[in-house]
DRENGU-782863 format. One record per atom (N, C-alpha, C): residue in three letters; x, y negated, z; atom name; residue number from 1. Coordinates in pm, 1 decimal, decimal comma. Atoms other than C-alpha are relative to their C-alpha. Layout:
BEGIN
residuo | u | v | w | atomo | num
ala | X | Y | Z | CA | NUM;
...
This chain:
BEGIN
residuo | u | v | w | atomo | num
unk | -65,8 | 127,7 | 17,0 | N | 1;
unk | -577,4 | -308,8 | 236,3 | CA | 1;
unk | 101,0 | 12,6 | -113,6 | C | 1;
unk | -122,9 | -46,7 | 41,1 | N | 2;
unk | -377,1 | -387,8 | -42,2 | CA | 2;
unk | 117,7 | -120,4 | -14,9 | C | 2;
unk | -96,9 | 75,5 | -3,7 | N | 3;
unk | -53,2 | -573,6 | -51,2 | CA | 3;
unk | 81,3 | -4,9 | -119,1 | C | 3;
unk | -44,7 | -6,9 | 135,9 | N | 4;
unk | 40,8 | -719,6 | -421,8 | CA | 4;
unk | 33,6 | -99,7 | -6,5 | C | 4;
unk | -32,1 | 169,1 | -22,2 | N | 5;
unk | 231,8 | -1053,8 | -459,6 | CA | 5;
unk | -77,0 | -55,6 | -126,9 | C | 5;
unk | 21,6 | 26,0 | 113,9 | N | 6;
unk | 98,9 | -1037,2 | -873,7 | CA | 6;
unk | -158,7 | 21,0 | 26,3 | C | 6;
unk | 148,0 | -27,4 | -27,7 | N | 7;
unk | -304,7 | -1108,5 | -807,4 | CA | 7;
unk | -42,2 | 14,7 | -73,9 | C | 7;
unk | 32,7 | -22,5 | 144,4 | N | 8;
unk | -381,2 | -993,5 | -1166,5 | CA | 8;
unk | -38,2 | 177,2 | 83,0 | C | 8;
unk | -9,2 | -157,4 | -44,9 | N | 9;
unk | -294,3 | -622,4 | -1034,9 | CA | 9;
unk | -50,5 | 20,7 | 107,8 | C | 9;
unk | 76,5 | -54,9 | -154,3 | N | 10;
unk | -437,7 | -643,9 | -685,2 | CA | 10;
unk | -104,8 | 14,2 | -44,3 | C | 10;
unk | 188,4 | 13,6 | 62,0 | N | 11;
unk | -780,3 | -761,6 | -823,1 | CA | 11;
unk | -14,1 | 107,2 | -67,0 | C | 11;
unk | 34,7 | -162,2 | 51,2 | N | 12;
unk | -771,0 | -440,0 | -1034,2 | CA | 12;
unk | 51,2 | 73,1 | 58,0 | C | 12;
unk | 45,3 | -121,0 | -149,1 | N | 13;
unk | -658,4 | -219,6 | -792,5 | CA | 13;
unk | -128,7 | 19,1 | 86,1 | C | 13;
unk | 125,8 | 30,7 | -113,2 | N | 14;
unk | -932,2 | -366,5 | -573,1 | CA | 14;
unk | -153,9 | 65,8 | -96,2 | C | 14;
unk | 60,3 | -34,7 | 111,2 | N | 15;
unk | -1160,4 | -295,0 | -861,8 | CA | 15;
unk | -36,7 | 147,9 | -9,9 | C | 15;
unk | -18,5 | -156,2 | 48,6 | N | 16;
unk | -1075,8 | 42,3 | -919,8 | CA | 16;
unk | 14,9 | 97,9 | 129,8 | C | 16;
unk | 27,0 | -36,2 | -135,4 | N | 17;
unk | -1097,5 | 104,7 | -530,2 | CA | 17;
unk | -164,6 | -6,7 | 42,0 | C | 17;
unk | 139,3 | 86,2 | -17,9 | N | 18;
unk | -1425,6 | -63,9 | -495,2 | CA | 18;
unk | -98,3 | 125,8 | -64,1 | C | 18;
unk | 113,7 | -73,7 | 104,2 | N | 19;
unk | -1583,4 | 195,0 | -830,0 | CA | 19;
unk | 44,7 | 173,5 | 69,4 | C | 19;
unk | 1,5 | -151,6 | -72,3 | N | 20;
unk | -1424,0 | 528,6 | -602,1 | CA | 20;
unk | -106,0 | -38,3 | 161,7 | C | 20;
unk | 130,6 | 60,8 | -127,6 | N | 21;
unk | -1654,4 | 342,9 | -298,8 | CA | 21;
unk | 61,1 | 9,2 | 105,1 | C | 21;
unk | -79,6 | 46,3 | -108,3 | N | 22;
unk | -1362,8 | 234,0 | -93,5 | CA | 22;
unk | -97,7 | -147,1 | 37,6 | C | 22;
unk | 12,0 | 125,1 | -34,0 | N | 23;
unk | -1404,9 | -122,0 | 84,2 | CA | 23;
unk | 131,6 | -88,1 | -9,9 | C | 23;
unk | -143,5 | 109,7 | -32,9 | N | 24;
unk | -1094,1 | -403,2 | 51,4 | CA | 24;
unk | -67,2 | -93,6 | 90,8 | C | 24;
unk | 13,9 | 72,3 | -217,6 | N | 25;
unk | -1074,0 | -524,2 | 437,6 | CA | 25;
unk | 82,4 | -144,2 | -71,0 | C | 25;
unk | -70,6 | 157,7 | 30,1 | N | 26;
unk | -772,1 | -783,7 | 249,3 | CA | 26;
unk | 104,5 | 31,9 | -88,1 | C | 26;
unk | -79,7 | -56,8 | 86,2 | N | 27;
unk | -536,8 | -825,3 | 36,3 | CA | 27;
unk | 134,8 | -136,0 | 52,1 | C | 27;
unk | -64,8 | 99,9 | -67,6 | N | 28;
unk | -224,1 | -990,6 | 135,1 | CA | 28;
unk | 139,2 | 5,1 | -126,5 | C | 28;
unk | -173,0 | 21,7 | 39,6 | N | 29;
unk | 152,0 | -1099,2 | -77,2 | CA | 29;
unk | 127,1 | 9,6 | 66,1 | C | 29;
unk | -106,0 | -4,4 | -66,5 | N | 30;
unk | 398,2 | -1124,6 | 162,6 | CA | 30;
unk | 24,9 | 127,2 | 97,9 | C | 30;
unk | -45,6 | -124,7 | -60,9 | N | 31;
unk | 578,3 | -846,0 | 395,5 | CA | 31;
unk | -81,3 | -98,4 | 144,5 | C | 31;
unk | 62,8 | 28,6 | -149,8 | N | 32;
unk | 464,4 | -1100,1 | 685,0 | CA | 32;
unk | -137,7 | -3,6 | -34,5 | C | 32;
unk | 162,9 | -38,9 | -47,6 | N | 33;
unk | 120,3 | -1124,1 | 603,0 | CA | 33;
unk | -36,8 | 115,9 | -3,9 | C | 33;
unk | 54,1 | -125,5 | 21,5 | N | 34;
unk | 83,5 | -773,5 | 529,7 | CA | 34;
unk | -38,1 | 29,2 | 147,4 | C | 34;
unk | 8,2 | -76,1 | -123,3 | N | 35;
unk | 180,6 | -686,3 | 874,2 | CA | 35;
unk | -57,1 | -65,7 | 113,9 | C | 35;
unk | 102,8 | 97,3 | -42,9 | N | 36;
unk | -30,2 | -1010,2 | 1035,1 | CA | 36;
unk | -131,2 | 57,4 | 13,7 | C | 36;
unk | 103,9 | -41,0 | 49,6 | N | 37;
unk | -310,1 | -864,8 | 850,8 | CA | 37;
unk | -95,3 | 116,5 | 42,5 | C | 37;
unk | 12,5 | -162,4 | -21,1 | N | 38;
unk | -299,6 | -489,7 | 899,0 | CA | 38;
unk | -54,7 | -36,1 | 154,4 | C | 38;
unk | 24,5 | 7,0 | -141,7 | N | 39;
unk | -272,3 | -619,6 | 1269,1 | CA | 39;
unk | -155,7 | -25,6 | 50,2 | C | 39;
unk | 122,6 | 41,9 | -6,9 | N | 40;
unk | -615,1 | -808,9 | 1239,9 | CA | 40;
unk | -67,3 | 102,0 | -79,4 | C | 40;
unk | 127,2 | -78,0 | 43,9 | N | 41;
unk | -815,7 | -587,7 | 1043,4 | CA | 41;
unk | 5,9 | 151,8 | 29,3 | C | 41;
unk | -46,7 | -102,1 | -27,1 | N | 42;
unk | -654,5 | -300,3 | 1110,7 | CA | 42;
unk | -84,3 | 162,7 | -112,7 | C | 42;
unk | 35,5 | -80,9 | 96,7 | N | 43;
unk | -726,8 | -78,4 | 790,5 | CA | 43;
unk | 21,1 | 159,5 | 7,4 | C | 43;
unk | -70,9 | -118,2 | -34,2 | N | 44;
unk | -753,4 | 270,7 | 754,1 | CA | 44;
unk | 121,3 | 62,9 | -86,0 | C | 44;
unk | -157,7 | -75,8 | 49,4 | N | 45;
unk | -450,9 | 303,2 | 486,9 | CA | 45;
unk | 6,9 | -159,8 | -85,9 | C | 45;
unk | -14,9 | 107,2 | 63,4 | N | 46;
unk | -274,3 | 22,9 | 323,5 | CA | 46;
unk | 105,1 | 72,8 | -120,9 | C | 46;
unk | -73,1 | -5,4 | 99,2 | N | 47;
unk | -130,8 | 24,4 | -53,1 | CA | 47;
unk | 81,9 | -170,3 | -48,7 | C | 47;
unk | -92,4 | 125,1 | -36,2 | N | 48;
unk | 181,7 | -156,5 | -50,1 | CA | 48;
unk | 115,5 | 29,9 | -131,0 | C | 48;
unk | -58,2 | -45,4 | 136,6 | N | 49;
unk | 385,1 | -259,7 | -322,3 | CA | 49;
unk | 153,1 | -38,7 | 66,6 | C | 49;
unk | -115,5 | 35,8 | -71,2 | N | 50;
unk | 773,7 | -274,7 | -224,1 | CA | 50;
unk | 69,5 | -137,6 | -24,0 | C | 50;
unk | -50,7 | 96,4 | 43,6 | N | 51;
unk | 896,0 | -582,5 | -425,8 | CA | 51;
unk | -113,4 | -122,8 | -19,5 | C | 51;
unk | 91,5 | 82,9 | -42,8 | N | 52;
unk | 661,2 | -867,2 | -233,7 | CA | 52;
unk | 106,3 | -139,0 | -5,1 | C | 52;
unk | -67,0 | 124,3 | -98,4 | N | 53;
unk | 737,0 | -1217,8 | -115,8 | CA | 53;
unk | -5,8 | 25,1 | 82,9 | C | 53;
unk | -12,0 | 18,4 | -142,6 | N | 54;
unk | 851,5 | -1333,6 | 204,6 | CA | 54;
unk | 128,4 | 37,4 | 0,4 | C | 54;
unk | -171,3 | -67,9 | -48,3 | N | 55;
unk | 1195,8 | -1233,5 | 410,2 | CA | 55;
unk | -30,7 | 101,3 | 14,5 | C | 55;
unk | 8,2 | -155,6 | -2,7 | N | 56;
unk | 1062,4 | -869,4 | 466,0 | CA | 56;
unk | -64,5 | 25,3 | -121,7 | C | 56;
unk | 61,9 | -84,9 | 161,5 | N | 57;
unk | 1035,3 | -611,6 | 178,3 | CA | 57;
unk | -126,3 | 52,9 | 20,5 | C | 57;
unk | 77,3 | -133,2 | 16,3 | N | 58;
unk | 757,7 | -397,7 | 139,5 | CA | 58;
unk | 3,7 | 103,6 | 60,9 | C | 58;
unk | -49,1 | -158,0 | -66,7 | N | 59;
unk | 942,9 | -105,5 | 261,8 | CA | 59;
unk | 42,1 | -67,0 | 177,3 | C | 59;
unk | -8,6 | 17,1 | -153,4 | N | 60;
unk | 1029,4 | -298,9 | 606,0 | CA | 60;
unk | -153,8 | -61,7 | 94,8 | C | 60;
unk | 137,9 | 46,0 | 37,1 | N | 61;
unk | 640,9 | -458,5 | 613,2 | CA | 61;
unk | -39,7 | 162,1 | -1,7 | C | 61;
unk | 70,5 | -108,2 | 18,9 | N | 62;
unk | 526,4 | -75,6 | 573,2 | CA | 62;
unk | 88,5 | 100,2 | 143,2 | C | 62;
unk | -64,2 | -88,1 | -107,0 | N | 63;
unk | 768,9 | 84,8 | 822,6 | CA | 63;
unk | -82,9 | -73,6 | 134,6 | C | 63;
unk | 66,0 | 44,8 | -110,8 | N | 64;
unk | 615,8 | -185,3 | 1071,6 | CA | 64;
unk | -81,0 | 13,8 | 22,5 | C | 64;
unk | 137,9 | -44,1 | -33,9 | N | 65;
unk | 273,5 | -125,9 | 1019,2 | CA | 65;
unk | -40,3 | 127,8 | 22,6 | C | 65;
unk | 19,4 | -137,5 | 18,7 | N | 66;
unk | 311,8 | 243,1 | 1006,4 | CA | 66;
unk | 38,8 | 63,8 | 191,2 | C | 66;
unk | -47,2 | -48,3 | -120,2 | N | 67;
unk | 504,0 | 273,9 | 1330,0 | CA | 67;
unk | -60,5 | -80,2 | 154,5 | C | 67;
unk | 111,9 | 32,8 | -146,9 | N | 68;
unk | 305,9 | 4,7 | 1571,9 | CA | 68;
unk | -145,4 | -23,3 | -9,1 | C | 68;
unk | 108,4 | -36,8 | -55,4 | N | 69;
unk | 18,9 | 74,9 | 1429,9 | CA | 69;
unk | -90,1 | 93,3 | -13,6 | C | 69;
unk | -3,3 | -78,6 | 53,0 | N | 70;
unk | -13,5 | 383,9 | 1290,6 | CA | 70;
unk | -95,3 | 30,1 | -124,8 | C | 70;
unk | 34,4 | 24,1 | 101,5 | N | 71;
unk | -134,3 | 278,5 | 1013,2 | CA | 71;
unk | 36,8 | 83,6 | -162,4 | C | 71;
unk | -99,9 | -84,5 | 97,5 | N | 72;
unk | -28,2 | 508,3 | 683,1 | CA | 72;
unk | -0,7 | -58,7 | -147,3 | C | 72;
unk | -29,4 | 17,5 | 115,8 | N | 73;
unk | 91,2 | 400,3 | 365,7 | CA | 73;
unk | 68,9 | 28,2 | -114,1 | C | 73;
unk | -13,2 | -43,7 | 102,3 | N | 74;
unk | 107,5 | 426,2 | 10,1 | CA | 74;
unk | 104,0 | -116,7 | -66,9 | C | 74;
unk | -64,1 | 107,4 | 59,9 | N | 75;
unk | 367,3 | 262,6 | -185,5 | CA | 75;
unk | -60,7 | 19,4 | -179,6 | C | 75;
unk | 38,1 | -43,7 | 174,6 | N | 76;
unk | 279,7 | 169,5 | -540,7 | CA | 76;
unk | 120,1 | -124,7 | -48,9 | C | 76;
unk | -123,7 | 120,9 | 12,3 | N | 77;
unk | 614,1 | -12,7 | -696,5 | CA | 77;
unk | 9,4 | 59,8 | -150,5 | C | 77;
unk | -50,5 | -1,9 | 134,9 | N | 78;
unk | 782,1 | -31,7 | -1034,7 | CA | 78;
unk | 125,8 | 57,9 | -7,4 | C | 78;
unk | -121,5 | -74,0 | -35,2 | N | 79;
unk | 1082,9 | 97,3 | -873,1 | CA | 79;
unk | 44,6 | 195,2 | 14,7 | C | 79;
unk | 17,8 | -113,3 | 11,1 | N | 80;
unk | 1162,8 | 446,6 | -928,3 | CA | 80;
unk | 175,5 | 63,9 | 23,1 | C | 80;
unk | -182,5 | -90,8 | -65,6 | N | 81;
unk | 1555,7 | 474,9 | -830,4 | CA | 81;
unk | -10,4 | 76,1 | 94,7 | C | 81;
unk | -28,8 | -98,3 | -128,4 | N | 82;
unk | 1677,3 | 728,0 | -564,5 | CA | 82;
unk | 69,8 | -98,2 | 86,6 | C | 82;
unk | -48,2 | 96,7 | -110,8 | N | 83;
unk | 1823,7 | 458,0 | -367,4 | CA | 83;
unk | -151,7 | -120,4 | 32,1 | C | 83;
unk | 108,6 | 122,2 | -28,1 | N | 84;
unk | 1501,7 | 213,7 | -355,3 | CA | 84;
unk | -145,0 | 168,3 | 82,4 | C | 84;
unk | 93,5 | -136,1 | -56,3 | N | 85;
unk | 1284,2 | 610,9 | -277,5 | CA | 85;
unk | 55,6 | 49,4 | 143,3 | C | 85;
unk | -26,7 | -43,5 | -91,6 | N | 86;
unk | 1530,3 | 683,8 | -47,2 | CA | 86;
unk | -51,5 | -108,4 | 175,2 | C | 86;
unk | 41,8 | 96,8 | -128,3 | N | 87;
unk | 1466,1 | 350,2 | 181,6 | CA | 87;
unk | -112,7 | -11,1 | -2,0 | C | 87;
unk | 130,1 | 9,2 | 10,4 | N | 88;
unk | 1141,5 | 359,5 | 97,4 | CA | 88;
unk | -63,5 | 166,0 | 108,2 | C | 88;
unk | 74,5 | -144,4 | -66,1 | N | 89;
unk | 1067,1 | 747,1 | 226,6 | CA | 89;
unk | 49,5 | -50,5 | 141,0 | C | 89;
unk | -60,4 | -40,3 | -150,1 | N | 90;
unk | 1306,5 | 648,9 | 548,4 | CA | 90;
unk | -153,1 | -102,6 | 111,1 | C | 90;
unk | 108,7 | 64,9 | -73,3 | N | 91;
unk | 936,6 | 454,2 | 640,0 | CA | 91;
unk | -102,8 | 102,5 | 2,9 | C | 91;
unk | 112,4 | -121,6 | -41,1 | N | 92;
unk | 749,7 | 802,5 | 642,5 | CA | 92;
unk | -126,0 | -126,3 | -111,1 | C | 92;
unk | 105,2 | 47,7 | 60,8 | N | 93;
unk | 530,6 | 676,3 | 389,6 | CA | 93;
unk | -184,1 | 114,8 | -71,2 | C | 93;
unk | 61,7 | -123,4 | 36,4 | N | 94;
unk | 194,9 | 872,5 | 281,3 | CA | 94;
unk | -38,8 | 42,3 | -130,2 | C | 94;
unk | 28,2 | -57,9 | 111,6 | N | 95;
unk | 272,4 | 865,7 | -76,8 | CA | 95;
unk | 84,2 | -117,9 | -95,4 | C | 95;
unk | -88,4 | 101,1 | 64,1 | N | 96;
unk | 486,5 | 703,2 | -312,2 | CA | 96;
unk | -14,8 | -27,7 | -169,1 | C | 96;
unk | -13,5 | -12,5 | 151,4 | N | 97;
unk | 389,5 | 601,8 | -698,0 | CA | 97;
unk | 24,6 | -108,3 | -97,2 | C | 97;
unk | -53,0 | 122,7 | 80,4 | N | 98;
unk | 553,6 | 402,6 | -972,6 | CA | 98;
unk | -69,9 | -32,1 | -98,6 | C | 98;
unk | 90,5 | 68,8 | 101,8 | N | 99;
unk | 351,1 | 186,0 | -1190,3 | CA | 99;
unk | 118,1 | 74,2 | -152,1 | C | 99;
unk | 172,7 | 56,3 | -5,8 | N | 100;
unk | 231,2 | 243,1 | -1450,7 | CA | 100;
unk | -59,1 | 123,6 | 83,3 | C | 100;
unk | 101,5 | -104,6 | -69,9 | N | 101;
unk | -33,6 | 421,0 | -1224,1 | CA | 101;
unk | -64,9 | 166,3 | -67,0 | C | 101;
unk | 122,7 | -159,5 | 30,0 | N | 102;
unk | -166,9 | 804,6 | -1253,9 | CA | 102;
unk | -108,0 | -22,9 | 91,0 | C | 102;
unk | 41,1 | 51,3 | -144,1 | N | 103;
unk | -461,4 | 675,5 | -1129,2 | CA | 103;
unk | -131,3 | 139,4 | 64,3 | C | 103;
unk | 45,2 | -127,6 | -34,3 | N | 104;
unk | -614,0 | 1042,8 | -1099,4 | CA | 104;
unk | 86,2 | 78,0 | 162,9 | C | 104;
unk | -80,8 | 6,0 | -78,6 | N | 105;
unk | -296,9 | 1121,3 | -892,5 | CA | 105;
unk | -41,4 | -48,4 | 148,0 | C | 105;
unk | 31,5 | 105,9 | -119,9 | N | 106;
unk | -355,9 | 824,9 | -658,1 | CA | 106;
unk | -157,8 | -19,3 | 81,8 | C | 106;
unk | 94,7 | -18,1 | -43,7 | N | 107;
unk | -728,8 | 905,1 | -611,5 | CA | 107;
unk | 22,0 | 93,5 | 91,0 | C | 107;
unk | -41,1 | -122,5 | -92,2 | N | 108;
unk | -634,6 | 1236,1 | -493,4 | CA | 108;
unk | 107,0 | -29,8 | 165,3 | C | 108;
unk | -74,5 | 21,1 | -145,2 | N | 109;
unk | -358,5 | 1091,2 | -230,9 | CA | 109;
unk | -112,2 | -80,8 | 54,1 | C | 109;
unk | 122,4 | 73,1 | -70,0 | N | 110;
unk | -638,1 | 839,3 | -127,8 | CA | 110;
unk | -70,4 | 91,6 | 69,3 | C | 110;
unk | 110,9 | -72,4 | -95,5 | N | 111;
unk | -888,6 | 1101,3 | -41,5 | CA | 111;
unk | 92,6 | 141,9 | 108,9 | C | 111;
unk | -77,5 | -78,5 | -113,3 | N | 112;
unk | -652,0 | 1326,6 | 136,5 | CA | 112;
unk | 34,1 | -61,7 | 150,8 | C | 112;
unk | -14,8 | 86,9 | -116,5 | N | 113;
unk | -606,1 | 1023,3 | 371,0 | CA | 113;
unk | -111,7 | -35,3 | 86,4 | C | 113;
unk | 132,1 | 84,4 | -37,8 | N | 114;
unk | -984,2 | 905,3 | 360,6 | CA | 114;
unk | -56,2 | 92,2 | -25,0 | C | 114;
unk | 109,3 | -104,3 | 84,5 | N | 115;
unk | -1186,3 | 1210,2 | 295,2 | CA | 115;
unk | -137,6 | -42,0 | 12,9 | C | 115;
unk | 144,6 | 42,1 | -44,5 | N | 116;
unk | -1497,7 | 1009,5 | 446,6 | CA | 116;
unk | 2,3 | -103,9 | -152,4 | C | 116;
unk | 0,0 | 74,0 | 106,6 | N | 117;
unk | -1484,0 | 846,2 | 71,5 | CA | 117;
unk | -188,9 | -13,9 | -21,7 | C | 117;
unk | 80,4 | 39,0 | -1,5 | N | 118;
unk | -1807,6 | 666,6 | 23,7 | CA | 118;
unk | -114,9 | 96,4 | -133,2 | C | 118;
């Protein structure tokens, strides 16, 4: 699942998920649909970007889905401070990377999560 409020960048994420022979279950903008979403489809890892719409961030939207439903996630943000990493790690996240993408990097955390890669 991925969670991008800018649908320029989801659609190529999705893209570039799709050609490693993932599946996109959904793709959602907001911190509430993320965690709506996750609930209904219930994915096996969601890439979540921290600076969404809605009243929940990203990082509170990823702590929720992570903890009721043990769901694990990747943050992919533009943010790269030690204060936005630090609230971001306090959600046990399963990987954290700042645009622009290493998207060699991010394959590699993917299949460490999903090793059943298509």
């Amino acid at each position: 699942m991925i969670v991008e409020d800018e649908i320029v960048q989801a659609m190529f994420l999705g893209k570039i998920l799709e050609l490693w022979g993932y599946e996109i279950c959904e793709t959602a903008t907001s911190g509430e649909d993320a965690v709506k979403e996750a609930a209904i489809q219930n994915p096996e890892l969601v890439l979540m970007d921290i600076n969404i719409r809605g009243e929940i961030s990203g990082i509170e939207a990823a702590g929720e889905i992570r903890s009721r439903l043990g769901i694990p996630v990747i943050f992919i943000t533009g943010y790269s401070d030690e204060e936005t990493r630090q609230q971001a790690y306090a959600a046990h996240p399963a990987g954290y990377f700042v645009k622009p993408l290493d998207y060699d990097k991010l394959k590699e955390a993917i299949r460490l999560i999903m090793p059943q890669e298509k």
